[in-house]
N, C-alpha and C positions, 0 to 999 in steps of 0.2 A: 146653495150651489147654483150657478147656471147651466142654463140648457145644454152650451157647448163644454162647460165641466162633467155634467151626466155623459154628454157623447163620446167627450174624450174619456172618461173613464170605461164605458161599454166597450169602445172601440179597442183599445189599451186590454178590455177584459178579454175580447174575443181574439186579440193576437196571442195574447200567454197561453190560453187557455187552448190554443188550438196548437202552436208549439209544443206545449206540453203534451197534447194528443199522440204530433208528430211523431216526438220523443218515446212516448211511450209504446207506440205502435212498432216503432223499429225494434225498441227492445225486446218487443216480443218477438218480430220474426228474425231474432238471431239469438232467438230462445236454446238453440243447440250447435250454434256456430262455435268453434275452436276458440278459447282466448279472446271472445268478444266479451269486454266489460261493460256493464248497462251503464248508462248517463241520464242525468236528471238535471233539470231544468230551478233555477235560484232564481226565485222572485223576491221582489220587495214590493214595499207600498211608492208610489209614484206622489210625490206631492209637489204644490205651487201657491207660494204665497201662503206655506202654512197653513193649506186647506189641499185633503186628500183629490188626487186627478187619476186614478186608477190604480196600475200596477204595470211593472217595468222586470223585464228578464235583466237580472243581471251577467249571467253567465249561464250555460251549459257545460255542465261540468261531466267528465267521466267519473264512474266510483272507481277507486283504486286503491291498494293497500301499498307502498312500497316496502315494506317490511317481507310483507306474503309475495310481494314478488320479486322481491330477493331471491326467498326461500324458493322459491316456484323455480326460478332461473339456475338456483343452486344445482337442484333435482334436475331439472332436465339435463346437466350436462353431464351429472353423476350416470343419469340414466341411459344416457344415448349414448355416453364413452362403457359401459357398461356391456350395453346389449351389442354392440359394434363388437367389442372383444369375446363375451360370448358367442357370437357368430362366428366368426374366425377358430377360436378354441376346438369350436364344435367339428367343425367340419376336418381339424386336422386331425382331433381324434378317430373320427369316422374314416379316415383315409390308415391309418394306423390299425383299426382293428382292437380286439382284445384278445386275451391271451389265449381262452378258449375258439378261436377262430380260424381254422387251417390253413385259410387262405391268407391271413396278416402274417407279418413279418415273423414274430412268436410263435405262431402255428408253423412255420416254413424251416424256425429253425429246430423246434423240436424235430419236423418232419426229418432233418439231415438224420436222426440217429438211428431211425429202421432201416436203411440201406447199409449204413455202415456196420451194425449189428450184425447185417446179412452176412458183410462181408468178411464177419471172422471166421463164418465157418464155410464160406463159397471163395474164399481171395481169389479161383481163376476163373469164376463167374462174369460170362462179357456183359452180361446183363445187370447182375448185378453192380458192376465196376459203373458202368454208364448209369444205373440209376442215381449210384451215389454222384457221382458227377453233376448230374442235372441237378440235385438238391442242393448240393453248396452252390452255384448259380442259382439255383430260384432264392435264395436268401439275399446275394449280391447283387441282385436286380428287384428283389424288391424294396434294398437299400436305397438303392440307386433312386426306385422312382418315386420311395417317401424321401426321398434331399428333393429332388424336381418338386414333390408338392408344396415342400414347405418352402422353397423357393421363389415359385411363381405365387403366394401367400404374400408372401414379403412383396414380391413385386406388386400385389394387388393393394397391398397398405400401402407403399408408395404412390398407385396413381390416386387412390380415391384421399391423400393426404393434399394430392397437386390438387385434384375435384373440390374438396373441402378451402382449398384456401382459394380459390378461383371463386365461390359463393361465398366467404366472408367478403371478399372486397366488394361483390355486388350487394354485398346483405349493408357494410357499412357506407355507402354511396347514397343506393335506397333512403336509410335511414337519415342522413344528414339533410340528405334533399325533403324531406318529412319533415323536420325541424321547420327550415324556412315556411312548412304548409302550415303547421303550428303553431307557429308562431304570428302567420297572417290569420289565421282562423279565429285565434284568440280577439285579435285586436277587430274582427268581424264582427264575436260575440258568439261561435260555435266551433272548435277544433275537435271537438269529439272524432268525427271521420277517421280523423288525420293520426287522432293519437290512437284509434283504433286499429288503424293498415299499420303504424310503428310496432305499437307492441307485440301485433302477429310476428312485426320480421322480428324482434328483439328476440320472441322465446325461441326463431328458430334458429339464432347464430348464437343463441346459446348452448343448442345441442351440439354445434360444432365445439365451441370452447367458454371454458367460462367466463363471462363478463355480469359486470355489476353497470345500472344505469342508475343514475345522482337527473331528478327533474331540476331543469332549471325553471328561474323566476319569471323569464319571458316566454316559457313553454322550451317544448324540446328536450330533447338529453342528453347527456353526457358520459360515453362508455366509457369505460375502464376492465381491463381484466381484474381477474382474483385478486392480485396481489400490486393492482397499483398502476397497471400500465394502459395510458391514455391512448385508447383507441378511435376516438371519436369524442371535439369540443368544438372549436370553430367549423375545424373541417375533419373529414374523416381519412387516419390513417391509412396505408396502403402497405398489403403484407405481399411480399415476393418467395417463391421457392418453385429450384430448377430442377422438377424430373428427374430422375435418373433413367427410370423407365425397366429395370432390372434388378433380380432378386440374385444376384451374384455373390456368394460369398466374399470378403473384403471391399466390397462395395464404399466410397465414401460419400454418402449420400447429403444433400446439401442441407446447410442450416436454413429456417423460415429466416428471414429478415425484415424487419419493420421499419418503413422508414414516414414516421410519425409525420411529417409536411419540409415546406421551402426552408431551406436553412437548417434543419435538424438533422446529426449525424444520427443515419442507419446505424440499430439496432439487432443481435441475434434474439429471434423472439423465443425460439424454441424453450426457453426456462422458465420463462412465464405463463404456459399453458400446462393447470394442473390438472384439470377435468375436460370435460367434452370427448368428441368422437375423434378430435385430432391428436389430442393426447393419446386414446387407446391406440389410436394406429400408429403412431411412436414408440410409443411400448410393444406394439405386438411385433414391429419391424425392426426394433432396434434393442430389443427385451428379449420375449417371449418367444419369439421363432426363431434367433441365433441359440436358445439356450439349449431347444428343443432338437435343433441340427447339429448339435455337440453332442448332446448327448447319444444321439442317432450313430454320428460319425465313430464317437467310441466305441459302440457297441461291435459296427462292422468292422471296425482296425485289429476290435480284438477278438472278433469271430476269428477271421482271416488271420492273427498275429497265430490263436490257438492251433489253428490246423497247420502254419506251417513249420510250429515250433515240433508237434507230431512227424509233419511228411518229411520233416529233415534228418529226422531220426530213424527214417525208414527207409524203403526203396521199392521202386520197381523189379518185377521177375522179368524177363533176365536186367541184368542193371542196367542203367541206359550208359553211355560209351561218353557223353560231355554232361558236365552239370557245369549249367550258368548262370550267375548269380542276379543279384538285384541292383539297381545302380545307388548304392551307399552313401554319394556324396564325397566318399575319402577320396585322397590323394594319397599318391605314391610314397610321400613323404612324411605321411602322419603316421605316431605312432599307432603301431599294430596295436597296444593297449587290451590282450589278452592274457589269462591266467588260465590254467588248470590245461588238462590235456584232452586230445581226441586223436583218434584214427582214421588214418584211411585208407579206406582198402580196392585192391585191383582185381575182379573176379572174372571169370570165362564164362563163358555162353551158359552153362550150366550151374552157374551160382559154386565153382569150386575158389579157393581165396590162394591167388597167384603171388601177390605179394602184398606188403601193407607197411605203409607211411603211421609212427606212434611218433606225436608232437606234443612236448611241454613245453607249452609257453612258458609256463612258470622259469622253467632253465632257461626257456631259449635256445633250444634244441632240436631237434629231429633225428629219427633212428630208420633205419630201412630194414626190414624184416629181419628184426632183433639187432641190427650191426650199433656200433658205435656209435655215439651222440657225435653230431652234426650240428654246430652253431647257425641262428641265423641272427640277420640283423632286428632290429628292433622298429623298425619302420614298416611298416606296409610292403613298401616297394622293396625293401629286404628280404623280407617270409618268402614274398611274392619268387625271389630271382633264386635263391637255395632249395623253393620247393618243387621248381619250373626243371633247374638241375637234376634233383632226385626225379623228378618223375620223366625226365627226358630219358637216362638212363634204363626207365623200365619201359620205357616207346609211348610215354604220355606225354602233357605238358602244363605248364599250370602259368595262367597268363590276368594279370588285372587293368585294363582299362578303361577308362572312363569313369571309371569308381568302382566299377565292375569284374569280382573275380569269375572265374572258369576253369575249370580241370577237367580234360582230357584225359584217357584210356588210350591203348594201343587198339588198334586193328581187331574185332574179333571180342573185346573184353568192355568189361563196364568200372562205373567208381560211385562205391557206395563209402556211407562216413557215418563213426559214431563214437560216441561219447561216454564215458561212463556216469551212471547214476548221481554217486559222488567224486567230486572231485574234476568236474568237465569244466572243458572250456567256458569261457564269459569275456563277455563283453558287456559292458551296460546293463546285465543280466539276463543275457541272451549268448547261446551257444553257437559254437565256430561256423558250422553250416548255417542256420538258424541267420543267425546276425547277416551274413551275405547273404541268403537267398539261392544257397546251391540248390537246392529242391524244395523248393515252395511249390503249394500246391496253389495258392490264391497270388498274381501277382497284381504291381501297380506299377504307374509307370511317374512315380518319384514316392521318397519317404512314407511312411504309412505307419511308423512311428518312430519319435524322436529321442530315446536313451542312448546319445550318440559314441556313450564308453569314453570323448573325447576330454580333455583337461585345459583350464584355462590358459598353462605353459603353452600348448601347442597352437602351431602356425594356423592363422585364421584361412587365408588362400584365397583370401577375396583380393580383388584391385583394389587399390588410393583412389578415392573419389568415390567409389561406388555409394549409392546412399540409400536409407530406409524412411520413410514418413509416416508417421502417427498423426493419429488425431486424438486428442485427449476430453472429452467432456464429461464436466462435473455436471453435480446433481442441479446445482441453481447457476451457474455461469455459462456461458457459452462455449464453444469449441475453440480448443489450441492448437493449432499445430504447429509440430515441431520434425523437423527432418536433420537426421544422424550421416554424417559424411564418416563411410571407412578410411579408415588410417592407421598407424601404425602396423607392426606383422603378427600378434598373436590374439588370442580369443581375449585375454584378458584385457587386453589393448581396445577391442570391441566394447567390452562390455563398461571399463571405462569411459569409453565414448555416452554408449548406453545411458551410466548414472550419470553423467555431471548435469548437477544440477540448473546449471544455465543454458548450454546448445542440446542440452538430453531431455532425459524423463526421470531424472534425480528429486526433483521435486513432488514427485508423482509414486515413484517407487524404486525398488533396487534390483538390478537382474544379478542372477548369479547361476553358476552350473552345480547340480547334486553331483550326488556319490555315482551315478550311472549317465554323469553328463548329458542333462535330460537342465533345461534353457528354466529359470523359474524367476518369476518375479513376486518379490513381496512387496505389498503396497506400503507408501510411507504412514507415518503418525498423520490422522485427518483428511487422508485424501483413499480411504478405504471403498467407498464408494462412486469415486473416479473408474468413469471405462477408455480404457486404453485402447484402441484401433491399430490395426497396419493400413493405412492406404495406398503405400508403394514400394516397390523395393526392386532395384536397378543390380544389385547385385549376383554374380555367380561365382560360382567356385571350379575356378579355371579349369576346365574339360571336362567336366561332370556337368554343365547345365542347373545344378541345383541353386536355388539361391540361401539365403542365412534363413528367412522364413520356412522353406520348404525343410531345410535342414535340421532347423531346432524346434517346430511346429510354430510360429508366430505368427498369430491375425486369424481371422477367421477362414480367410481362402487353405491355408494351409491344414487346419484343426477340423474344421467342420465341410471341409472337400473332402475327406476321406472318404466319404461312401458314395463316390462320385468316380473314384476309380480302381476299384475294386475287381477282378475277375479270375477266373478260372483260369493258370496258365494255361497260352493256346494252345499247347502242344497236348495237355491234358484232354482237353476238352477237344480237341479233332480226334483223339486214339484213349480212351480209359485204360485201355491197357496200361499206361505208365502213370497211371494212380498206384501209389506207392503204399502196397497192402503188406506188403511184408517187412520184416525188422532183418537185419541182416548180423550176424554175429561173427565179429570179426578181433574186438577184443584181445580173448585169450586163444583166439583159434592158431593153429599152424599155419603153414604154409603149405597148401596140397588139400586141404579140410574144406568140406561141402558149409557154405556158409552162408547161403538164400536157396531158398526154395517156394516154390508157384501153390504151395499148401501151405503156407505160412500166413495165418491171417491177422498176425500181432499189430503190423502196420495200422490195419482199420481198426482194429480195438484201441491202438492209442489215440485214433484219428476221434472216436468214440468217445474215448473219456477226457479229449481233452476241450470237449465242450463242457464237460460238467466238473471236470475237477476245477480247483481255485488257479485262479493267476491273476495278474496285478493290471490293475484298471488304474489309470489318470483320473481324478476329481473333472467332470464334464456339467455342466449346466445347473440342475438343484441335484445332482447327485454326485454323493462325495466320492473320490477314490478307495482305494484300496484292496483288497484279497477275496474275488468272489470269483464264483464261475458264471460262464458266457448267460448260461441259460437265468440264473439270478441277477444280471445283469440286465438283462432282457425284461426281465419281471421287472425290475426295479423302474427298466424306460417305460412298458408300460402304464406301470402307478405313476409314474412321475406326468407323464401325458394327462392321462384319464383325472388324476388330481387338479392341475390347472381347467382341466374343460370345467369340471365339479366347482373348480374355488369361481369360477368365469360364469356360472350359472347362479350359482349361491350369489356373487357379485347384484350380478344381474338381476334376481328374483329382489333380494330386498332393497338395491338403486329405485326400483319401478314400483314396488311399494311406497316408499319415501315420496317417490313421485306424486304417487295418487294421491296421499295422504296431502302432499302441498299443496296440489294441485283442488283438493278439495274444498283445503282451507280457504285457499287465493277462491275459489268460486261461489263461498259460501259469503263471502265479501262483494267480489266484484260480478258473479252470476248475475244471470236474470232468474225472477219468481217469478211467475204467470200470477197466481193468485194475487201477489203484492203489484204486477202492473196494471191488471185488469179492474183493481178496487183502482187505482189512478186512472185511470183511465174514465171509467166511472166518476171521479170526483171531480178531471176533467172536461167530462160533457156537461156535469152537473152547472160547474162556473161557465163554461160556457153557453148553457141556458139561460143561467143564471146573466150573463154578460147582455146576451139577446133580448130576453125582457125587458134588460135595463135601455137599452136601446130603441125600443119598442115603446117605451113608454115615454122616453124623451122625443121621439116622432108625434107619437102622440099629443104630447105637452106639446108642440111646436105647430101642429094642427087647429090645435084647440086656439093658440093665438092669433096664427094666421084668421081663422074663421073670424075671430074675437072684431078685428080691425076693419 
């Protein structure tokens, strides 16, 4: 070999060899750096002319597994969509309370029954009356401001979904621009840096959602979500989504849209994102927190349904002189659509029974203090104008506007109403005052629930034109929507509208009315799993204000806004006195017969048990319908809360496991060792001594000649 072969080889030795130092030295100090993979330096033997000339770096390679960090990117997004939705669960449950806690919702409404207790055996207690008062309002208000939490909830999924997708587009930019550095780095002879700054962004837009990266052959990469969809090849996708900014019930909140580059039709991306933290906040926005505000909202409709089904059957001492109802939605013209009978009665300042109104719907009659039956019409506006007559006759009057009945007393007198046990009036399955709202003790100011007694035969009362909008998304396709124009005159006409298959939601499901004209839809074969939305509805029912939503409970504004307007009537809640403690018995009484009285505490005893007796609950969120009382109801919202916080932690705990355990794996590959860099490191000074000698010794040789000559 010659002199300049030894020196090119020394020379050659002390480049690698100090590279490799490089190399080894960084690896160390990012010995406890995040997702930093070590790299290691590929040498070969260097030759010319088929005689050894040193040694040549071929590449600096990153270690890397792409199998582990798959798995790794899996986990993260399991894990961060995970702990994102336990966070949220947590804190709703902590705003709910449990059942032992006087101050949550559950403690507030056991609390209503020691007043009312009180008040069976205090009924002219003013203290009493007002305490009970305050306690069906502390329940209604803290209805009111678990709907507020779990709303501004939803609104916070909403902004951090806009936050979230505002950082993938920076995170996919980043990284495309990282390619090109890759890609030069390579053809330098070092990208390691480059694929080092990548992979950090890679593992963190994987905690937003899930993606898969494919290395390509000129370096760089190429995203892809879970299931396929190219997020990043030449150039990087671009995902769009607008704000709403509001956690409003019936909200139609926008779909993500991707629109992959020049030339490519935009895509809805939302079906494509099965993991990460943007899917949980989908879920928890458009899942988990409407399910949780249903069930909320039924609980109060039927707090409030139970007491005023009691306070209608009861009355104020002395009675009050007008009872005015609720605004019902009906028209004049709809039938009246009641069975069975009830009374009403006209009493004097001192609870004696002056005269009294006995009404069978069933006939279709009325009788005035025992006289002859009295036909009325079969409408609404019919009852309404036969019973206005009889009670004008006794210096009352009985008037329905706006959907709104009211009965009047003479001068001096009051009007209490009742029913018998068996055999009373119904509607929907709700009793004559009950169903209007003549003495509710909790009012609202629309529907509060939907058993509208009403029949497909009868006139719908909407305008031609008027229209409803859905939005329909399935589980893996993007959102439909579909807008229903009113037409023709009866409900059945609507509901036709409804199904058909092509301008409806017949492909989706089938609406129809029950037995107590209560709006129900059964989903089609295959599309069980489709969520239906209302996002608009232009409709009202001419002079009542109400729309077809408000009227037959559809979409979430309507269903899960109930505990949003819920209160104490004002009248009650300015004066307790006309909290309605006592039962008034009028029945079988005469005419001239003491028939209320201010020691009468029956009223509050029914007020009492009809929070614990059964009555009939709607199917609302993970909880089914049917026959419980308010308080096991309550219990059941509870469990059902405290369950998802629990399944949202369990989620949680073993995501972050799984995590570790990838994440150990991917470091146990791509980690640095100290031990294992420091013996390199070592074996690196060693060659490059080794390189130096050799160098030193061809100076030498080169000495030795110079001298020679």
């Amino acid at each position: 070999m010659s002199i300049n072969g030894v020196l090119n080889s020394a020379v050659s030795g002390l480049n690698a060899s100090q590279t490799a130092m490089r190399t080894a030295s960084t690896n160390i100090a990012n010995v406890n750096t995040p997702g930093y993979a070590r790299t290691q330096v590929v040498t070969a033997p260097l030759t010319q002319v088929g005689a050894g000339a040193g040694v040549e770096i071929q590449t600096i390679r990153r270690i890397a597994d792409q199998f582990l960090q798959r798995a790794g990117m899996l986990a993260t997004a399991d894990a961060a969509g995970a702990e994102r939705a336990f966070a949220m669960m947590d804190r709703l449950q902590a705003q709910f309370g449990s059942l032992d806690d006087p101050g949550s919702l559950f403690g507030r409404i056991d609390a209503t029954m020691e007043p009312l207790t009180q008040l069976t055996s205090t009924p002219s207690s003013a203290g009493d009356r007002a305490a009970a008062v305050s306690a069906i309002q502390a329940v209604l208000d803290e209805a009111e401001r678990l709907s507020l939490e779990t709303r501004a909830l939803r609104a916070e999924a909403d902004a951090r979904i806009s936050a979230s997708i505002t950082r993938v587009n920076e995170l996919l930019t980043d990284i495309a621009e990282l390619n090109g550095d890759i890609q030069r780095g390579r053809l330098q002879g070092d990208a390691t840096g480059a694929e080092n700054a990548q992979a950090a962004l890679i593992d963190e837009l994987s905690g937003l959602l899930d993606v898969r990266a494919t290395t390509k052959n000129i370096g760089g990469v190429e995203l892809r979500t879970g299931d396929g969809q190219l997020l990043l090849g030449q150039n990087a996708a671009t995902l769009e989504y607008d704000r709403v900014g509001s956690g409003q019930f019936g909200t139609a909140y926008s779909q993500i849209i991707l629109r992959p580059g020049q030339g490519v039709a935009p895509i809805a991306f939302d079906p494509h994102i099965k993991s990460g933290e943007i899917a949980a906040l989908i879920k928890m926005r458009d899942q988990e927190l409407p399910a949780v505000a249903a069930e909320l909202a039924e609980l109060a409709a039927g707090y409030a349904d139970a007491l005023n089904a009691a306070h209608n059957q009861a009355s104020a001492v002395p009675a009050e002189n007008t009872l005015t109802g609720r605004n019902t939605g009906l028209l004049a013209a709809d039938a009246l659509g009641f069975s069975g009978q009830t009374s009403i009665g006209i009493t004097d300042a001192n609870g004696v029974l002056n005269h009294r109104i006995d009404i069978d719907f069933t006939a279709g009659t009325m009788s005035v203090d025992g006289g002859g039956p009295i036909a009325f019409g079969a409408t609404v506006g019919g009852f309404q104008t036969v019973l206005n007559t009889q009670m004008g006759l006794l210096g009352g009057s009985a008037s329905f506007t706006n959907g709104v009945l009211s009965l009047g007393a003479g001068a001096g007198e009051g009007v209490v109403i009742q029913q018998p046990e068996t055999g009373g009036a119904s509607r929907g399955g709700r009793g004559f005052s009950h169903f209007f709202g003549l003495n509710d003790v909790v009012s609202s100011n629309r529907p509060a629930f939907f058993e509208t007694g009403m029949t497909g035969a009868e006139a719908h009362g909407f305008t031609a034109g008027q229209q409803l909008a859905f939005r329909v998304t399935g589980p893996a396709a993007g959102a439909v929507d579909v807008t229903v124009t009113i037409g023709g005159t009866t409900i059945n006409d609507v509901l036709n509208q409804l199904n058909n298959p092509t301008t409806g939601l017949g492909r989706f499901g089938t609406f129809s009315l029950d037995a107590n004209g209560a709006l129900v839809m059964t989903p089609a074969a295959g599309a069980e799993n489709f969520r239906v939305d209302l996002t608009g509805d232009s409709t009202v029912r001419a002079g009542t204000g109400v729309s077809f939503s408000q009227l037959f409970g559809v979409g979430e504004a309507a269903r899960a806004g109930r505990a949003d307007i819920l209160n104490v009537r004002a009248d009650i809640a300015a004066n307790p006195a006309k909290l309605a403690a006592a039962a008034p018995d009028i029945i079988s009484a005469a005419i001239g017969d003491f028939v209320l009285g201010d020691s009468d505490g029956r009223g509050a005893l029914a007020l009492h048990n009809a929070l614990t007796g059964p009555r009939s609950f709607s199917a609302a969120g993970a909880i089914a319908g049917g026959s419980v009382s308010v308080t096991d109801f309550a219990a059941r919202l509870a469990g059902d809360v405290g369950s998802r916080a629990a399944r949202a932690e369990r989620a949680r705990d073993s995501a972050e496991a799984l995590k570790v355990t990838a994440d150990e794996q991917r470091t146990s590959v791509e980690g640095v060792n100290l031990d294992e860099e420091l013996a390199a490191m070592t074996l690196y000074q060693q060659s490059y001594n080794a390189s130096a000698r050799l160098l030193q010794a061809a100076k030498e040789m080169m000495d030795t000649l110079l001298a020679a000559v």
